[in-house]
VEXDREN-2710 file (C-alpha; in Angstrom, 1 decimal):
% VEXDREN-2710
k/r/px/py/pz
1/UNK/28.2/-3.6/-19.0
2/UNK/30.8/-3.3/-22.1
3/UNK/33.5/-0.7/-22.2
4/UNK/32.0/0.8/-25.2
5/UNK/28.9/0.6/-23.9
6/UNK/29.9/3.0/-21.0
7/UNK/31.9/5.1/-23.5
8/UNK/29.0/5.8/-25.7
9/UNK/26.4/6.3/-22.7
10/UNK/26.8/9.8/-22.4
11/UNK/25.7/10.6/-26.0
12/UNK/23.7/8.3/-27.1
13/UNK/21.5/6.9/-24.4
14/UNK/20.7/10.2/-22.6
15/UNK/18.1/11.4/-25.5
16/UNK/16.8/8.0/-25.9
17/UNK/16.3/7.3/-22.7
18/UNK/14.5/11.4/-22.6
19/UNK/12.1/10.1/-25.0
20/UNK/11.3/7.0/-23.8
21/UNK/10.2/8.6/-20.5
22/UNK/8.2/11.1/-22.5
23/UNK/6.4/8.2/-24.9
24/UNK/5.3/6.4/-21.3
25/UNK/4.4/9.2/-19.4
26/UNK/5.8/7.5/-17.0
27/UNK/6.4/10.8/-14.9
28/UNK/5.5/14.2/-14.8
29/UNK/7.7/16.7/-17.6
30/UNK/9.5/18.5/-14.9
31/UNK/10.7/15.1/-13.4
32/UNK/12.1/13.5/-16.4
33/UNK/15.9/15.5/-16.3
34/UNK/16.5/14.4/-12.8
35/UNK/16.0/10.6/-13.5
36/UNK/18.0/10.8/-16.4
37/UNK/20.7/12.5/-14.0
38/UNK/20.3/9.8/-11.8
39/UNK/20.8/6.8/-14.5
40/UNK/23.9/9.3/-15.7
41/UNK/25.4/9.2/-12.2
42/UNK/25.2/5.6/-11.7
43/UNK/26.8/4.4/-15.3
44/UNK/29.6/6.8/-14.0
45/UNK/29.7/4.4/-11.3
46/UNK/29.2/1.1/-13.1
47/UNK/31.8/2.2/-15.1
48/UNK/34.6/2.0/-12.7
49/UNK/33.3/-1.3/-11.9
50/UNK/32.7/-3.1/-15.0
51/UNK/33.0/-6.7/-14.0
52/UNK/29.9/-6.2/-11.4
53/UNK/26.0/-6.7/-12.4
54/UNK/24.0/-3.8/-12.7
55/UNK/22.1/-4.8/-9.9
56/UNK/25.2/-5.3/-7.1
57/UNK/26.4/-1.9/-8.8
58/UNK/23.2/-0.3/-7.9
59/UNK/23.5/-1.5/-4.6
60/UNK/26.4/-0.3/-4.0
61/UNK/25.1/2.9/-5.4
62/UNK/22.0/3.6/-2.8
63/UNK/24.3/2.7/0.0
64/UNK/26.6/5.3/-1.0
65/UNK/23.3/7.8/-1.8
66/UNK/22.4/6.7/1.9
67/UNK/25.7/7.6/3.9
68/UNK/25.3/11.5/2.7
69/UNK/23.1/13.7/3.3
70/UNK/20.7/12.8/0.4
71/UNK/16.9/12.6/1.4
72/UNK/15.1/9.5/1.7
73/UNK/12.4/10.3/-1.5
74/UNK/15.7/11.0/-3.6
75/UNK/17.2/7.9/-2.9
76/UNK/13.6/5.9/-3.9
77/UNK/13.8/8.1/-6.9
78/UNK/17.3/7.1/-8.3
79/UNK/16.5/3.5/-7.1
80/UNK/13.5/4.0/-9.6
81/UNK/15.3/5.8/-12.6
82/UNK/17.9/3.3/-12.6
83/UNK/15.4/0.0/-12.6
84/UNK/13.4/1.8/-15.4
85/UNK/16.3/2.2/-17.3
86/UNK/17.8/-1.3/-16.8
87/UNK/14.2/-3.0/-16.6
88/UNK/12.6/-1.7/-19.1
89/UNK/14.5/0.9/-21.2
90/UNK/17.2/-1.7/-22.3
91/UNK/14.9/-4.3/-22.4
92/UNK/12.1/-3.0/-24.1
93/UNK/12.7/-3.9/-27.7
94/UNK/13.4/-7.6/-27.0
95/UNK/10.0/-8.2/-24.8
96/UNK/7.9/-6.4/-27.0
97/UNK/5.8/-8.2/-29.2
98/UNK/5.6/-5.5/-32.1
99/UNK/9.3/-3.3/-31.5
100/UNK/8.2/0.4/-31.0
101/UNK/9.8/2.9/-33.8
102/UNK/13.5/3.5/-32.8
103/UNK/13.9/6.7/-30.8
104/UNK/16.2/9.4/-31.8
105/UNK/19.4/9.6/-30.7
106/UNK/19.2/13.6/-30.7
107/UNK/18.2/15.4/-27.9
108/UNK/14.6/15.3/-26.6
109/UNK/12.6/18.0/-27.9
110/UNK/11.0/20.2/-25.1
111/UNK/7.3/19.3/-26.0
112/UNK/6.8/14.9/-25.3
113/UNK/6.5/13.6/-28.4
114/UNK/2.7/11.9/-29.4
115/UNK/2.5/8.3/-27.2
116/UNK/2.4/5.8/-29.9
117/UNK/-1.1/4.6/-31.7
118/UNK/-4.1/2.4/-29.6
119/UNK/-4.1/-0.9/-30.6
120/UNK/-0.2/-1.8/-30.1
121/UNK/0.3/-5.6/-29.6
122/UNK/1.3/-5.9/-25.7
123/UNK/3.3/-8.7/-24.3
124/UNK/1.1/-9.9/-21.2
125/UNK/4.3/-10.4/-19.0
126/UNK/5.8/-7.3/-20.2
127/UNK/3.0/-5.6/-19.4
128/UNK/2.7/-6.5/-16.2
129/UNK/5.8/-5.8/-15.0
130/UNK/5.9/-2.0/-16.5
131/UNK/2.2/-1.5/-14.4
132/UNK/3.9/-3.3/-11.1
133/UNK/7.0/-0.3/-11.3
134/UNK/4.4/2.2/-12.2
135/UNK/2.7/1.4/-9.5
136/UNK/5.4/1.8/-7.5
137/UNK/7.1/5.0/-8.8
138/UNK/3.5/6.1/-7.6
139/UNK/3.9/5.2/-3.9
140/UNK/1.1/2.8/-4.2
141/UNK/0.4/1.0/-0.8
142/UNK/1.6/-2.4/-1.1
143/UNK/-1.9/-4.0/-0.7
144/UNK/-3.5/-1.5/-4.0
145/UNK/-0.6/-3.2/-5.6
146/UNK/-1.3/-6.0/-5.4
147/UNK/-5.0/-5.7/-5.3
148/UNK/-4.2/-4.3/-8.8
149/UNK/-1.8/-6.4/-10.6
150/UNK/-4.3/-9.0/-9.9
151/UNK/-7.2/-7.5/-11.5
152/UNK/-4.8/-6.7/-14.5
153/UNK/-3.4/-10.2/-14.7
154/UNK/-7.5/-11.2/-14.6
155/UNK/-8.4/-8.9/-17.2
156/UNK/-5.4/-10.0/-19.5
157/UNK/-6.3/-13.5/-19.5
158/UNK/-9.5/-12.8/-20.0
159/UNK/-8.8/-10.6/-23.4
160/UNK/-6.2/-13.5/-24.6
161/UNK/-4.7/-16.6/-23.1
162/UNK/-1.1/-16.5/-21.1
163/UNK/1.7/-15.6/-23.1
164/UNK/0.1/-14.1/-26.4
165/UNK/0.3/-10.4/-27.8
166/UNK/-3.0/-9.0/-27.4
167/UNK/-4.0/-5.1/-27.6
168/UNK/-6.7/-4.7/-25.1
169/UNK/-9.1/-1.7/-26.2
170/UNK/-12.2/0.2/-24.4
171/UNK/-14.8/-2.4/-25.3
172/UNK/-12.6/-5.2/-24.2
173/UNK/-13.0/-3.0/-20.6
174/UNK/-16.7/-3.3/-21.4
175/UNK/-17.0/-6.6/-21.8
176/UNK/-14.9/-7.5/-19.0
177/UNK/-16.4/-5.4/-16.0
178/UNK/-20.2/-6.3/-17.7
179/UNK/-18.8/-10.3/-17.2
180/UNK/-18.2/-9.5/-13.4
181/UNK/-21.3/-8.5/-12.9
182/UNK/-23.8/-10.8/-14.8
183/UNK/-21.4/-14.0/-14.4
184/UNK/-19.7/-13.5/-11.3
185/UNK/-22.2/-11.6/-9.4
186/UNK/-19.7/-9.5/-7.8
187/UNK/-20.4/-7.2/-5.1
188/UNK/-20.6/-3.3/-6.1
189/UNK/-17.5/-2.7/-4.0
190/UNK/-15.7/-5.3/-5.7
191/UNK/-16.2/-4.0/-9.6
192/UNK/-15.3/-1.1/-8.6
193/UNK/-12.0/-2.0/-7.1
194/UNK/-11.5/-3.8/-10.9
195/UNK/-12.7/-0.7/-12.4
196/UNK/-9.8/1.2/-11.1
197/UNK/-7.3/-1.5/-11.5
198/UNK/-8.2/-2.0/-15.4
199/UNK/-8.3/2.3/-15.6
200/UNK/-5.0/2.0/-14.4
201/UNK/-3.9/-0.5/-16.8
202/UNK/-5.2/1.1/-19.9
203/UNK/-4.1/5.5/-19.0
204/UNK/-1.0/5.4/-17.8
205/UNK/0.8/1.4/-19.3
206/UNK/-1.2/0.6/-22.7
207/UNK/-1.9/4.4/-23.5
208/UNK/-5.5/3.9/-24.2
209/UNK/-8.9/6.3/-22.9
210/UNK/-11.2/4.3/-22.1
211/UNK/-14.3/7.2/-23.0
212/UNK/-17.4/6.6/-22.4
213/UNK/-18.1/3.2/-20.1
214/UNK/-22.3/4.5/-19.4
215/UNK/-23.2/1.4/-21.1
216/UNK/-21.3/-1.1/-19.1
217/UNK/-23.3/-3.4/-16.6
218/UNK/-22.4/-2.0/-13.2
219/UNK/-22.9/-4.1/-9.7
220/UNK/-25.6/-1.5/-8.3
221/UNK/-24.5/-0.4/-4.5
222/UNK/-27.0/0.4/-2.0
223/UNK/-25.9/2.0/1.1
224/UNK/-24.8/-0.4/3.6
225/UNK/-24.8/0.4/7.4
226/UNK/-21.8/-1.0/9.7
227/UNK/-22.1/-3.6/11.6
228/UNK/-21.8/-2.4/15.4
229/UNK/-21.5/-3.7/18.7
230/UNK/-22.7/-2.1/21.7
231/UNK/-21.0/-1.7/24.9
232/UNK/-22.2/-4.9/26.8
233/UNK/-21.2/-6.8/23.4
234/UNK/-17.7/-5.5/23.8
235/UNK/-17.4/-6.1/27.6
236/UNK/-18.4/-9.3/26.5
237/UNK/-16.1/-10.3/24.2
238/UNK/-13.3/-8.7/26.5
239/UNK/-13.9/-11.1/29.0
240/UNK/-13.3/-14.3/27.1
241/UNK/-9.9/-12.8/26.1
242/UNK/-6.2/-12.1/28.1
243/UNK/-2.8/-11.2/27.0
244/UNK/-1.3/-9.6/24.1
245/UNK/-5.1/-10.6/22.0
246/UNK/-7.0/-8.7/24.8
247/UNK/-4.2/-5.7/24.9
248/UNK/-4.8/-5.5/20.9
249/UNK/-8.2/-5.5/21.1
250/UNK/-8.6/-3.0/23.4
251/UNK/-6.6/-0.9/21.3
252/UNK/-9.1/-1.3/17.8
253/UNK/-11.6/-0.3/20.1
254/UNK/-10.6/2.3/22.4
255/UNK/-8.4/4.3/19.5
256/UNK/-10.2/3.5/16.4
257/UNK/-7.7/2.2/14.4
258/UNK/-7.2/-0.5/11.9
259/UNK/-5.7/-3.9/11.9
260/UNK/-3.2/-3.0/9.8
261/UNK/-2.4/0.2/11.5
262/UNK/-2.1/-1.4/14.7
263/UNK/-0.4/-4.8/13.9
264/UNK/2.3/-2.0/12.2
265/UNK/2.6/0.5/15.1
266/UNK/6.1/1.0/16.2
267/UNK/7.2/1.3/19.9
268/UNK/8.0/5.6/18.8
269/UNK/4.3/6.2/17.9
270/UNK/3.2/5.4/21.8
271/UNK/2.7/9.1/23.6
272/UNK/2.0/7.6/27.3
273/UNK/2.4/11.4/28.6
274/UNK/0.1/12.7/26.1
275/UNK/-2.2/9.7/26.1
276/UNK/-2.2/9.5/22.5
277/UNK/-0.9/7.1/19.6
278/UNK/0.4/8.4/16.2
279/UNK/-0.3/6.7/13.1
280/UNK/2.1/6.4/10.6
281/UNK/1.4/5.9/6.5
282/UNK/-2.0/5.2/7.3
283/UNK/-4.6/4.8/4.5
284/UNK/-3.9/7.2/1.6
285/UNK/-0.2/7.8/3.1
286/UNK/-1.3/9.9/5.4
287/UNK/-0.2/10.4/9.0
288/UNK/-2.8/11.2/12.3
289/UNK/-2.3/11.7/16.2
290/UNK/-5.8/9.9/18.0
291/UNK/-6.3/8.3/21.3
292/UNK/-4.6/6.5/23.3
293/UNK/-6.9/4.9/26.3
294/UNK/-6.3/5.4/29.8
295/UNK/-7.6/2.0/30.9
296/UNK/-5.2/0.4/28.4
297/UNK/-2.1/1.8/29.5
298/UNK/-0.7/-0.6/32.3
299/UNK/-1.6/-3.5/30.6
300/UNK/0.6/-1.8/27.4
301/UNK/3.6/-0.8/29.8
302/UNK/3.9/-4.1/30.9
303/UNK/3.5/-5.8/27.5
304/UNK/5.6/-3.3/26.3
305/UNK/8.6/-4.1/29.3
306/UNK/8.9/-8.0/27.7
307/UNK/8.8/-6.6/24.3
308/UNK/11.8/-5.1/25.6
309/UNK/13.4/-7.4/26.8
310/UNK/13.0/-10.0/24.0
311/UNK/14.5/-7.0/21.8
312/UNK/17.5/-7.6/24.1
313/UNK/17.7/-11.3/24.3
314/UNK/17.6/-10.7/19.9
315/UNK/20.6/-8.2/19.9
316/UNK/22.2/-10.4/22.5
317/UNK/21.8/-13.2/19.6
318/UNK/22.9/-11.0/17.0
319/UNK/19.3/-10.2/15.3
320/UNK/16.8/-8.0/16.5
321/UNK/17.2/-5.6/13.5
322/UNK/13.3/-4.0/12.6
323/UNK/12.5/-3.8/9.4
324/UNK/12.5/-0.2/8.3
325/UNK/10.2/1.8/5.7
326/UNK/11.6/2.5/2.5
327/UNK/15.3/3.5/2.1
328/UNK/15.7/4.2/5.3
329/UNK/18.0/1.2/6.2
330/UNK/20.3/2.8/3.7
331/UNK/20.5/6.5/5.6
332/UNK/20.4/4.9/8.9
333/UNK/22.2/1.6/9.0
334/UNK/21.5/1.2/12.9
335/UNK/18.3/2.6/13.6
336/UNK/16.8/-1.2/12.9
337/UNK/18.3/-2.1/16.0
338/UNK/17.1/0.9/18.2
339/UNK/14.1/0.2/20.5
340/UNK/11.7/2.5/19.2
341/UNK/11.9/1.5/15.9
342/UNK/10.5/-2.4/17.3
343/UNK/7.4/-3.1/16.5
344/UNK/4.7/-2.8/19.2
345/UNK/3.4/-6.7/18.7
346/UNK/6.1/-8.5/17.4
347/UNK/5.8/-11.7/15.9
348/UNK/7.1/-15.1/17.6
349/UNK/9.2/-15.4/14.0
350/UNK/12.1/-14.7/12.6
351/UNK/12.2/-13.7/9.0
352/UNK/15.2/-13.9/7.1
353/UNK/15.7/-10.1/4.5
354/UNK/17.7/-11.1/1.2
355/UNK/17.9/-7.8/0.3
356/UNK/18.4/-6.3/3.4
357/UNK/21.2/-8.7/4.4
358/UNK/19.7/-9.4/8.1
359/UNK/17.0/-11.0/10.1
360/UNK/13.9/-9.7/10.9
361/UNK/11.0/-10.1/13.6
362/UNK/8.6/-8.7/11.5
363/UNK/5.2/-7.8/13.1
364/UNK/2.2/-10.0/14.3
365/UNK/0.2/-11.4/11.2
366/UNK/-3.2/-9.9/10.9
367/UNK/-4.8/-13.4/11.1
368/UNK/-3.6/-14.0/14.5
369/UNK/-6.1/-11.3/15.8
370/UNK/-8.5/-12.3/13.6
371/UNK/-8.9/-15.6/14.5
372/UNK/-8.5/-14.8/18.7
373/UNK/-11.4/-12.3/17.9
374/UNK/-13.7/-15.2/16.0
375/UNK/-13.7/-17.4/19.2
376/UNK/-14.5/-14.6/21.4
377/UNK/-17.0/-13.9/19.8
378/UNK/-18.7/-17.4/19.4
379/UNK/-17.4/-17.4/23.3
380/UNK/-19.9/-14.5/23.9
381/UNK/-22.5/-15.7/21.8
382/UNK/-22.9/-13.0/20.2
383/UNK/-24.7/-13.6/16.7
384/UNK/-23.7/-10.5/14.6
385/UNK/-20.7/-11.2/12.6
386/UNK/-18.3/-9.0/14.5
387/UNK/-14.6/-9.1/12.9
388/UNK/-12.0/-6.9/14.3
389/UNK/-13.1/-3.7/11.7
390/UNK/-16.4/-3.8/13.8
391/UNK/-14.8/-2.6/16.9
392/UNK/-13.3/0.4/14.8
393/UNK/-17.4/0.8/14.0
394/UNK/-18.2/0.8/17.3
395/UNK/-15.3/3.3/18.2
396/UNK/-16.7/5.9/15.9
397/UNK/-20.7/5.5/16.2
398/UNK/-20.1/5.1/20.6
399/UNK/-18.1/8.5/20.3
400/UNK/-20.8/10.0/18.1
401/UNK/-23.2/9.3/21.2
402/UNK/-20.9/10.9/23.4
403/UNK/-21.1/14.2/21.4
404/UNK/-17.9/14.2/19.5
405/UNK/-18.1/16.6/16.7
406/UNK/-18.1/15.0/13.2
407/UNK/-14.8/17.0/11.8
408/UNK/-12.8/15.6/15.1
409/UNK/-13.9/12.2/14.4
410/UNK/-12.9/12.4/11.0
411/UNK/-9.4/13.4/12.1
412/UNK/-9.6/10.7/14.8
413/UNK/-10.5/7.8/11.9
414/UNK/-8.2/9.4/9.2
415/UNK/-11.4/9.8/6.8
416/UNK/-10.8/11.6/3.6
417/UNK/-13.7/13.0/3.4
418/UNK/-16.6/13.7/6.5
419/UNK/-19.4/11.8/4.0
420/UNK/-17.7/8.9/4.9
421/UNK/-17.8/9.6/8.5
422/UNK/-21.5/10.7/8.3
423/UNK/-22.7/7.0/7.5
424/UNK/-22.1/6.2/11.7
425/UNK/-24.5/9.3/12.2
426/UNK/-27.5/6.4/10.6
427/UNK/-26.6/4.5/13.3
428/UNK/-27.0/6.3/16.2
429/UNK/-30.9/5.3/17.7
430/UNK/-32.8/8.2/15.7
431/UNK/-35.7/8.1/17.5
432/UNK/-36.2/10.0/21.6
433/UNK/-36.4/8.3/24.3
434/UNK/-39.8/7.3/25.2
435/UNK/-41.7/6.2/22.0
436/UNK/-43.0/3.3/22.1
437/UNK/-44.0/1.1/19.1
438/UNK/-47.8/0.6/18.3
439/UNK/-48.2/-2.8/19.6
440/UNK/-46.3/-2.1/23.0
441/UNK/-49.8/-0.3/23.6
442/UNK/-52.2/-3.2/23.1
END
């Protein structure tokens, strides 16, 4: 960054910057002063090191953010202020296609100023990268991320080839979500998910309502029972399995949880004395205590005791560091390397972390399970197609049999809302014991 670059920051960048974040919408009113303090904070910074990249600077900067006593969401949010400013502020008028009006350069008003008119040319790859750090400013799981910067990528293509300004609009939306269905023959589920990505796209990066989308073609979606095995099924399929797959797989089934939950579950999150297992960040961000199953429990201590000790052997080799959830690392520089940070199944990899500046044994890959659960299953001869999800099915419709009320099974699963823990109520046997079907009487 030039000397009189830094020298003029202070006066003329701050209300630009103000009304750039007000013209995006990129956060909420209220928020807007604090990133700017952030960005003013870390050009006070760069300053004194003028010869570095913005990028080592603001490095430098989060580490120092991280040995204080600043909170973890504070530090994400400077690390967010300054890559918007950097990213995109800066940046902004050379990607765009068609160069927004110039900003003032006198202090923001205290009402946002009107977002600019629909039908702006958009750069697809500028575009793009704006929804990917919206999406993360939002605390977007990784997976909707990418789930949704791949319908958005879809959709642009679709409105214009790769690398031309194009200005999607509603019926563009129309056309696109009406193509899925009648051409690709998507499933309900699946439009949806598109739906949400392209509503995304067009409220909160290109500034456009969709309105009314009644006359779009929409994937109808029945209702659609679980699959479910029953409890000869599962003994089954546990018997034609041993080790860390059998350990795992007990786990889906006798706690309910899902793959990912459990391939992320950290050595911390095991309550042996309480019998339980506490899921971090599940689905939605949301954190929940359910059961941990007696009959799994020496099996896990054991597992749990060579975990251990390969943790050692790692330190010993001067690795072992666990990855850590957002800026944690920067806070605590040496909780990587504490045990119950590890993860529970670790993988038989190392990983090397650029950004991090250490190696990594990351977690188990979901695949791993998937496929040990496949050949059980064909093992077992069992014909329903049973994938590790079904065992969280049976979980919830075996403890509906048992008498569990609906409200604690929903806190058990981590269900937003109890309608979607009422579909295991359809299949519980409806019908009393001891009616017979018509032609059992012939």
């Amino acid at each position: 960054m030039a000397h009189n670059e830094i020298a003029g920051a202070r006066n003329a960048w701050r209300g630009d910057f103000t009304v750039w974040l007000h013209r995006k919408r990129i956060a909420p009113q209220h928020r807007i002063p604090y990133l700017v303090r952030w960005v003013e904070r870390f050009l006070r910074l760069s300053a004194s090191r003028p010869h570095e990249t913005w990028s080592d600077t603001l490095r430098v900067f989060l580490e120092d953010l991280g040995r204080g006593e600043t909170p973890d969401w504070q530090i994400r949010q400077a690390a967010d202020a300054v890559n918007l400013y950097h990213g995109q502020f800066r940046g902004a008028s050379a990607e765009d296609c068609a160069a927004p009006p110039a900003p003032p350069t006198q202090p923001a008003p205290l009402t946002p100023p009107a977002p600019p008119p629909p039908g702006e040319l958009r750069d697809q790859s500028a575009t793009l990268r704006e929804m990917q750090d919206l999406l993360r400013l939002r605390h977007y799981s990784p997976r909707t991320q990418r789930a949704y910067l791949g319908w958005a990528r879809r959709y642009l293509r679709y409105v214009g080839s790769n690398g031309e300004c194009i200005a999607p609009g509603p019926a563009d939306a129309k056309a696109f979500l009406s193509h899925l269905a009648t051409r690709r023959n998507v499933a309900a589920s699946t439009q949806n998910q598109a739906f949400n990505a392209i509503l995304f796209l067009h409220r909160h990066v290109l500034r456009v309502e969709l309105g009314d989308m009644a006359s779009t073609v929409r994937a109808r979606r029945g209702r659609k029972l679980p699959v479910v095995l029953s409890e000869d099924e599962v003994r089954a399929v546990l018997a034609e399995l041993q080790g860390t797959p059998r350990i795992m797989i007990e786990l889906l089934y006798g706690s309910g949880l899902r793959l990912s939950e459990l391939v992320l579950l950290r050595v911390k999150d095991i309550d042996f004395s309480n019998g339980t297992i506490t899921v971090r960040s599940g689905k939605g961000d949301k954190d929940r205590v359910t059961l941990l199953p007696r009959r799994t429990q020496p099996a896990l201590r054991k597992h749990l005791d060579r975990v251990r000790a390969l943790h050692e052997r790692d330190l010993a080799a001067g690795a072992g560091v666990a990855p850590l959830p957002g800026a944690l690392r920067l806070k605590y520089p040496n909780a990587g390397t504490e045990w119950g940070w590890q993860f529970v199944f670790p993988s038989s990899k190392f990983v090397p972390d650029r950004k991090a500046l250490a190696i990594h044994r990351w977690h188990v890959a979901p695949a791993t399970l998937q496929k040990a659960m496949k050949t059980a299953v064909r093992k077992a001869e069992i014909t329903k197609p049973a994938s590790p999800h079904v065992l969280r099915h049976s979980f919830a419709t075996q403890m509906l049999g048992r008498g569990i009320d609906i409200r604690r099974l929903q806190e058990l699963l981590g269900h937003k809302s109890v309608e979607t823990t009422m579909i295991y109520t359809h299949v519980i046997p409806a019908l009393p014991p001891g009616i017979s079907s018509p032609l059992d009487e012939l």
